[in-house]
C-alpha positions, 0 to 999 in steps of 0.5 A, a space after each residue: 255408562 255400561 258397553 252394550 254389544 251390538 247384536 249380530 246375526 248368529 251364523 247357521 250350525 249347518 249348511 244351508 242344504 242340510 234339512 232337505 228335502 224337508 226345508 230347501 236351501 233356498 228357504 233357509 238361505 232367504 230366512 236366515 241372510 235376509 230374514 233374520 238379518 232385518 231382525 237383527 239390523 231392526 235391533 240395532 237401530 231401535 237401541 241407536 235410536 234409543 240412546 240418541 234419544 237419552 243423549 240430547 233429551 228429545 224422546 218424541 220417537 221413543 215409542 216407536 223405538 221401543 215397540 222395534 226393540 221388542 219387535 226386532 229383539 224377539 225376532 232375533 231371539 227366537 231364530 237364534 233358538 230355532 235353528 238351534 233346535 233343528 239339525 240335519 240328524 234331528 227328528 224321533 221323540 224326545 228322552 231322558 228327563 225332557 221326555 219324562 218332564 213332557 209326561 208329567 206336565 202334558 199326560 204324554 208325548 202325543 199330548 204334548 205334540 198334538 196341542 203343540 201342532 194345534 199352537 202351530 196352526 194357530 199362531 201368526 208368528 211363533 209355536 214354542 214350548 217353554 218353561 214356566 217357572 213360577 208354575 214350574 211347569 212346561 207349557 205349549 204357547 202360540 204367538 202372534 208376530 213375535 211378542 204378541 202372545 207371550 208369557 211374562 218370565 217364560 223360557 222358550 226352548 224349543 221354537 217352530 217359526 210358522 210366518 209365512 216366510 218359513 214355509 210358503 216356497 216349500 209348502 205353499 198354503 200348506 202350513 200343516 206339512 211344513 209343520 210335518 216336517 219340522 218334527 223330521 228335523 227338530 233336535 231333541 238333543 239340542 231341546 234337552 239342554 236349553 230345558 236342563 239349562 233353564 230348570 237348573 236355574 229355577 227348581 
């Protein structure tokens, strides 16, 4: 039987002050240490619960383990994403292909981001741009939770987590200015090279 590794909690590529005044420390040090880590501890003891279940043969609480695998893993995945796709050097548009691939799939950059905002406001969990590779285009998608929502071999590369917990000790009720100061901090640089990695592989 293959060796499965146990997830674990990426560290933050920043310190835990660095997007402010646009994500305070406290934020990010709650979503990160507690957040995600439940995420991630949710994981690991769903694929526990799985293979204990496998082992002796008895799979009365394997639905339930399977709903926390993707749960908990899509959880896990796309925080991992999203503080990759923030840094303290971050905000302004995107270039290089990116940018030209966002025109040709979405008519501009404005139309890009204005259906990515209204993702944002939408969703009740994720906004995320992501590559489609069997219409081979880019695509703006809102997601319930973290699964909910989601489309089949679609490739996030850029995620903004619009739980409540990303934003209310900041913004309060204020979704739309959280969702403001996300574009003050998103890394393009960091975007461009999860799209370069995924269309590689695809086109």
């Amino acid at each position: 039987m293959a060796e499965h590794s146990n997830p674990e909690l990426p560290p933050l590529p920043y310190d835990y002050d660095a997007l402010e005044p646009h994500i305070s420390e406290q934020v990010l040090t709650w979503h990160h240490d507690t957040h995600h880590q439940g995420y991630v501890n949710g994981l690991e003891s769903a694929e526990e619960t799985l293979a204990e279940n496998r082992a002796s043969g008895d799979f009365g609480t394997t639905g339930g383990a399977l709903s926390n695998v993707t749960h908990n893993g899509c959880g896990h995945y796309l925080h991992t994403l999203f503080w990759e796709n923030m840094s303290p050097n971050g905000g302004g548009e995107p270039d290089g292909e990116l940018a030209a691939r966002i025109e040709e799939d979405f008519g501009s950059y404005e139309g890009w981001k204005g259906e990515f905002e209204a993702a944002a406001s939408a969703a009740g969990g994720w906004a995320l741009l992501v590559y489609d590779p069997v219409a081979k285009q880019l695509r703006n998608v809102a997601v319930d939770k973290h699964d909910q929502g989601a489309l089949w071999g679609a490739h996030p590369i850029l995620a903004l987590d619009v739980w409540e917990h990303s934003y209310y000790y900041d913004y309060g009720p204020d979704r739309g200015s959280f969702i403001d100061a996300f574009f003050e901090v998103v890394d393009w640089d960091n975007t461009a090279e999860e799209y370069e990695t995924v269309v590689s592989t695809f086109e």
